[in-house]
C-alpha positions, 0 to 999 in steps of 0.5 A: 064414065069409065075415067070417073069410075076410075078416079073414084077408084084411086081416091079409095085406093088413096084411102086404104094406103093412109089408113094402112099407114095410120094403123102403122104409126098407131104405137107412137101415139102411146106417148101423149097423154091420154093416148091410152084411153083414145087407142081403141077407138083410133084403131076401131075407126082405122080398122072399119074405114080400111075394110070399106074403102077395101072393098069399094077399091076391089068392088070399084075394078069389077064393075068398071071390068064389067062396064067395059065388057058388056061395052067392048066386049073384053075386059078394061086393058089397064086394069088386068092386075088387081092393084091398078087404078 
């Protein structure tokens, strides 16, 4: 259960860091024609995909921190810093 949770937790993680990217290549698109006109949708998609992938990746190493307390007793020994899958 807890290598699920924590592979679902890394597919998210996948998904914020090529949104993060994304935004950041974002400019380059000013070059095509009609990237103007499709920028701000670009940027609002990226921006609210990059808020909920966020917060299940945060949310994600809670409960699988949670589980394995109520289970173990101590939380999950591979996820003591925050970034790690």
């Amino acid at each position: 259960m807890f290598g699920l949770l924590r592979l679902v937790r890394g597919f998210c993680g996948l998904i914020v860091g090529m949104n993060i990217l994304g935004l950041l290549l974002l400019p380059s698109r000013l070059q095509l024609p009609g990237g103007v006109t499709e920028l701000p949708a670009l940027v609002f998609g990226k921006t609210i995909a990059l808020i909920v992938f966020g917060a299940l990746f945060f949310a994600l190493r809670n409960l699988i921190n949670w589980m394995h307390a109520k289970k173990h007793g101590t939380p999950h020994p591979a996820l003591v810093k925050k970034w790690a899958l």
